[in-house]
C-alpha positions as CSV (number, residue, x, y, z in Angstrom):
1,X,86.9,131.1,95.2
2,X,86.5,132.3,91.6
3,X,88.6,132.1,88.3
4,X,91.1,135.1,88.1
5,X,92.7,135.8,85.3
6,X,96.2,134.7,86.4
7,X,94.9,131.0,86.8
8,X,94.6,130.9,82.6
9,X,98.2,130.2,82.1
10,X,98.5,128.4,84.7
11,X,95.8,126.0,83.3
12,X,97.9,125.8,80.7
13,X,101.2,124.6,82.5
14,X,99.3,122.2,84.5
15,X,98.1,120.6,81.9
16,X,101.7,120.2,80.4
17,X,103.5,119.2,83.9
18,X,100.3,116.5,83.8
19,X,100.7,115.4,80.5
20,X,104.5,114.7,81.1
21,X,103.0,112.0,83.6
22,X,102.1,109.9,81.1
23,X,104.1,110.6,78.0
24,X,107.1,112.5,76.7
25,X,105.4,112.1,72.6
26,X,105.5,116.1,72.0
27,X,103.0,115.8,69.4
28,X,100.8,113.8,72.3
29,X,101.9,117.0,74.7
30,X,100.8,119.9,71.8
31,X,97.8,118.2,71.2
32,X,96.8,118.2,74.8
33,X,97.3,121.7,75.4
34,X,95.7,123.0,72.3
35,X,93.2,121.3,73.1
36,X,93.1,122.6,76.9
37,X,93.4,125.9,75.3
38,X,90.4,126.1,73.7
39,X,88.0,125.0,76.1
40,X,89.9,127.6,78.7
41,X,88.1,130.0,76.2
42,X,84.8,128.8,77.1
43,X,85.7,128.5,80.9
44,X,83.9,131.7,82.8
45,X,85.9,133.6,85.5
46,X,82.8,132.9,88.1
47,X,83.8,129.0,87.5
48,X,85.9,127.8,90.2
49,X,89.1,126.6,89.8
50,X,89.4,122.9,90.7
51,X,86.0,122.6,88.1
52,X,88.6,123.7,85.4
53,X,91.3,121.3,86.9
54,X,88.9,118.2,86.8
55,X,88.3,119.0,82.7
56,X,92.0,119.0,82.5
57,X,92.6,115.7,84.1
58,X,90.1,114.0,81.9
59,X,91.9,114.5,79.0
60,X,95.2,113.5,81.0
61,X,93.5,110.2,81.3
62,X,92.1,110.1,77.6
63,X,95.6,110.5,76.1
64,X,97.3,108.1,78.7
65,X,94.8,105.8,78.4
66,X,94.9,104.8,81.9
67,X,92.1,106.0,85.2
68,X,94.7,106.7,87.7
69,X,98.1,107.9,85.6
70,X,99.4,108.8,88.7
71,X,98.9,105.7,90.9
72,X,102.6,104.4,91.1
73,X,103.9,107.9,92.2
74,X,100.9,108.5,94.5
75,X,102.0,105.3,95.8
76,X,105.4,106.1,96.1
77,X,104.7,110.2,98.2
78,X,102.5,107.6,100.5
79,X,105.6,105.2,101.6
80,X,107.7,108.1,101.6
81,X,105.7,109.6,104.3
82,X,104.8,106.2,105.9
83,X,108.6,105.7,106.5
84,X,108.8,108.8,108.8
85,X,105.8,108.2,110.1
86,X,107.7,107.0,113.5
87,X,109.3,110.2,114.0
88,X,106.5,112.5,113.4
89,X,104.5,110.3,116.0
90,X,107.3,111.3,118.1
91,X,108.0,114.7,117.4
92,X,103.7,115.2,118.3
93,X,103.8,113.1,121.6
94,X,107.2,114.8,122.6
95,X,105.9,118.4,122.0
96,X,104.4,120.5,124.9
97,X,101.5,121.2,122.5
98,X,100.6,118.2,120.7
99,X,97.6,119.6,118.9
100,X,99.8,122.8,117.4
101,X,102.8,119.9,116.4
102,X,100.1,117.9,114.5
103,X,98.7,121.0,112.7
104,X,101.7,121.9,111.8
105,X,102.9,118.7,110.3
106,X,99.5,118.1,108.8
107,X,100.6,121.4,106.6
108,X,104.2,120.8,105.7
109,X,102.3,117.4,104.5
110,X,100.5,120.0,101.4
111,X,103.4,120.6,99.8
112,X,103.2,117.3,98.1
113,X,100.9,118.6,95.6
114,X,101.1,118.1,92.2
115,X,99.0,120.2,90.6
116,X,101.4,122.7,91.6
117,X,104.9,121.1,91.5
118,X,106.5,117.8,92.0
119,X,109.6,119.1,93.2
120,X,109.7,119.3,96.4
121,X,111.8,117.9,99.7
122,X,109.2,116.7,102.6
123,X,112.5,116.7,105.1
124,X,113.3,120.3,104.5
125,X,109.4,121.0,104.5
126,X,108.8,119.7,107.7
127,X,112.0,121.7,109.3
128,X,110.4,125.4,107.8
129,X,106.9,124.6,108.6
130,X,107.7,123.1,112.5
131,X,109.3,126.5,113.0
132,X,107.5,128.8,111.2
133,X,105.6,131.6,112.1
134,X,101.6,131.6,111.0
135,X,100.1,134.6,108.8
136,X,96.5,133.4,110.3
137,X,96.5,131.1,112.7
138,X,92.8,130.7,114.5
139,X,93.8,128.1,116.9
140,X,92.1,129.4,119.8
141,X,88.6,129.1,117.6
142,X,89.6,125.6,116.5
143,X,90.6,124.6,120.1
144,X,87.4,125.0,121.6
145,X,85.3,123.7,118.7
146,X,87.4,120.5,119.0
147,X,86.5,120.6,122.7
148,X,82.9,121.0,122.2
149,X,82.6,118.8,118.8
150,X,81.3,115.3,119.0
151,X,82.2,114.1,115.3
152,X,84.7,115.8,112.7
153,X,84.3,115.9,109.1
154,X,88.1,116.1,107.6
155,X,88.3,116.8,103.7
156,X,91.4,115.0,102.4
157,X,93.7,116.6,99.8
158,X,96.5,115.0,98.1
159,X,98.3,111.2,98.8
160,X,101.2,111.1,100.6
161,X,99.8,114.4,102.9
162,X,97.1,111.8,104.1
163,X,100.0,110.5,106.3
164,X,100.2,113.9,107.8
165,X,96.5,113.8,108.7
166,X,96.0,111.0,109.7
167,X,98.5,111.9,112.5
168,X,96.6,114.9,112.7
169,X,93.4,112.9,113.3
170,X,95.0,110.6,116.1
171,X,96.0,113.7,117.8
172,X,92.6,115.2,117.8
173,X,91.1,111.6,119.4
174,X,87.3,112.6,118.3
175,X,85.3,110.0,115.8
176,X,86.1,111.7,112.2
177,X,84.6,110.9,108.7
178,X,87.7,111.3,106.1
179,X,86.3,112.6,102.5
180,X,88.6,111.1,99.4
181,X,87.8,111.8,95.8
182,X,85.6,109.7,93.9
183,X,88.1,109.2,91.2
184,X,91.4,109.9,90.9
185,X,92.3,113.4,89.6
186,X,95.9,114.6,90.1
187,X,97.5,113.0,93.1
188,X,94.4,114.0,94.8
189,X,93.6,111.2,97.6
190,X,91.3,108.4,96.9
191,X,89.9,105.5,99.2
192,X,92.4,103.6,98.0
193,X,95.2,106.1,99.1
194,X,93.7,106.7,102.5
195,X,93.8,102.8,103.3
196,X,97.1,102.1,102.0
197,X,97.6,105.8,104.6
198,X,96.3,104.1,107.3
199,X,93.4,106.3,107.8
200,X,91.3,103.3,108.0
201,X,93.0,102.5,111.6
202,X,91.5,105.7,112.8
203,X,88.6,107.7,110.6
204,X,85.5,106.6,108.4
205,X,86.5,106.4,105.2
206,X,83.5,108.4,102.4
207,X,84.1,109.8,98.9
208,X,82.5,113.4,98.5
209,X,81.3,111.9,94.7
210,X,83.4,114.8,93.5
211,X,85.6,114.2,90.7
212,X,87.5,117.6,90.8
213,X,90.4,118.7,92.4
214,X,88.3,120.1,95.4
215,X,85.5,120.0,96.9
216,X,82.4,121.6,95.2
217,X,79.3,121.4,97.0
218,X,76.6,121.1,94.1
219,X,78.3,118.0,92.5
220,X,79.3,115.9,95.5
221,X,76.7,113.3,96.7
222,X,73.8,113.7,98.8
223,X,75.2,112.0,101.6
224,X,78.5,114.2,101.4
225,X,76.1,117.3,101.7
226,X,74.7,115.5,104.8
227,X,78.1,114.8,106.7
228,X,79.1,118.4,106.1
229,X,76.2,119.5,106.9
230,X,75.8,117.6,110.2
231,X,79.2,117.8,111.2
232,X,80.3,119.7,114.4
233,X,84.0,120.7,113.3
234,X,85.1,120.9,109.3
235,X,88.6,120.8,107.8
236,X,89.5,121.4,105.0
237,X,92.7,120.5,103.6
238,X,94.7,122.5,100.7
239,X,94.6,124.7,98.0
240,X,91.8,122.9,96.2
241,X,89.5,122.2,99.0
242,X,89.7,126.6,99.9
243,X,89.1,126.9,95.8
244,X,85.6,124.9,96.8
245,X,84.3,125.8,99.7
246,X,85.4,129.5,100.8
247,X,82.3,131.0,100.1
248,X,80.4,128.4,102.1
249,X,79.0,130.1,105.3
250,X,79.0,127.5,107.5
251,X,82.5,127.5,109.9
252,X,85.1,125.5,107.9
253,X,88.4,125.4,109.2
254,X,91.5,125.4,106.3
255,X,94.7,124.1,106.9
256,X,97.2,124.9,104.1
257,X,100.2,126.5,102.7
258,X,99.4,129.2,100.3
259,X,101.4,127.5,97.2
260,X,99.6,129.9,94.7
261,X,100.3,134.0,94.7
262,X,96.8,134.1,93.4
263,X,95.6,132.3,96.8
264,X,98.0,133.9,98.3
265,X,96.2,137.1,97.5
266,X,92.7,136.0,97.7
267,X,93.3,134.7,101.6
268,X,95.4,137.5,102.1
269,X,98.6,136.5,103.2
270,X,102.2,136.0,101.4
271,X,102.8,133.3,99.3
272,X,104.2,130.8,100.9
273,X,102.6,131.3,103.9
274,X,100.8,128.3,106.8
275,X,97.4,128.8,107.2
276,X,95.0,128.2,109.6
277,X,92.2,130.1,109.2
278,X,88.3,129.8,110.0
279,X,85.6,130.9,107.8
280,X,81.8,131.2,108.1
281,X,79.8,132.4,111.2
């Protein structure tokens, strides 16, 4: 997906709401942003947006001085989730359609995204997003490539959700490769965060070598390139991962909720809406 215009001030806030992470020095904060302003100058609408979130985030980390400013609260979204886990094993066991339980859950899971906000209740999520009706929703699709798939490559998104997929995962019961960051950018998930998930107990673990907020094809690793390529059923996870990879042609399945107006718009659907939608021929 490209850079619209709308995501320039938006740039902007994130780089605030990120720099409040790590200090509350106001002449720390204004020197961050100015400085985030000026490159946004140089940033060309064809750019995609998680390559303009991963310059952000480097200079998040310059001015904290620390690789992973986000690590205890990353840590925190992750036992949160980990503490429920129980019940959302039993709400997906329980249902008459497992599968459609565990997507379901997997997505309430992406509101814990803080690129976009860290205000958010994961109870009250879960209740909207069990009963909610999908704006796209290709589940027959995705049912039958599941049937039919051998090996699943699933494209992780933020700590904390991984819980979600990783139920997700267990539900599907097919050998998966989960992709994690290469280095901690937002509260993206890294290998770190998927073990202390426990997607260890139940995928491969690989980083995609990208160090954005999404996955971008030319600078992940060769070895990435070959798991996506080779893989018979991709998911993609979130905002930043659709960002990425929605021009791809090859079939990529996105499970998200649209967060943004501006990906709101670009998928076309409502903001706000669950997503399930498949790309590519």
């Amino acid at each position: 997906m490209k850079t619209y215009l709308d995501c320039y001030p938006c740039f902007v806030n994130q780089a605030l709401r990120c720099g409040r992470w790590v200090t509350k020095d106001e002449t720390i904060l204004k020197q961050l942003i100015d400085e985030v302003g000026m490159m946004l100058k140089d940033i060309p609408l064809t750019n995609t947006p998680p390559e303009t979130g991963e310059i952000i985030f480097k200079k998040v980390r310059e001015i904290s001085g620390k690789n992973d400013p986000l690590a205890e609260v990353k840590n925190r979204s992750t036992q949160e989730v980990l503490e429920i886990y129980p019940q959302l094993k039993q709400m997906v066991t329980s249902s008459a359609d497992p599968l459609m339980t565990a997507i379901r859950l997997a997505i309430a899971g992406n509101v814990i995204d803080f690129g976009i906000s860290d205000d958010y209740d994961i109870g009250r999520e879960i209740q909207e997003t069990v009963g909610k009706e999908f704006e796209i929703c290709d589940i027959e699709p995705f049912r039958s490539a599941l049937t039919r798939a051998q090996n699943i490559l699933y494209i992780g998104d933020n700590a904390g959700e991984s819980v979600f997929d990783r139920l997700l995962i267990e539900t599907m019961g097919k050998p998966t490769v989960f992709i994690v960051r290469e280095e901690p950018v937002l509260n993206d998930v890294i290998f770190d965060d998927a073990v202390a998930a426990g997607l260890d107990k139940v995928a491969n673990i690989y980083s995609s070598g990208s160090t954005a907020p999404g996955t971008i094809l030319e600078t992940c690793t060769r070895e990435f390139r070959e798991l996506f390529g080779d893989a018979d059923l991709v998911i993609a996870k979130g905002q930043g991962n659709y960002e990425g990879l929605s021009t791809e042609k090859r079939p990529i399945y996105f499970l998200l909720k649209a967060k943004c107006p501006v990906i709101a718009r670009d998928i076309g659907v409502n903001t706000g809406a669950i997503v399930l939608k498949r790309n590519g021929n």
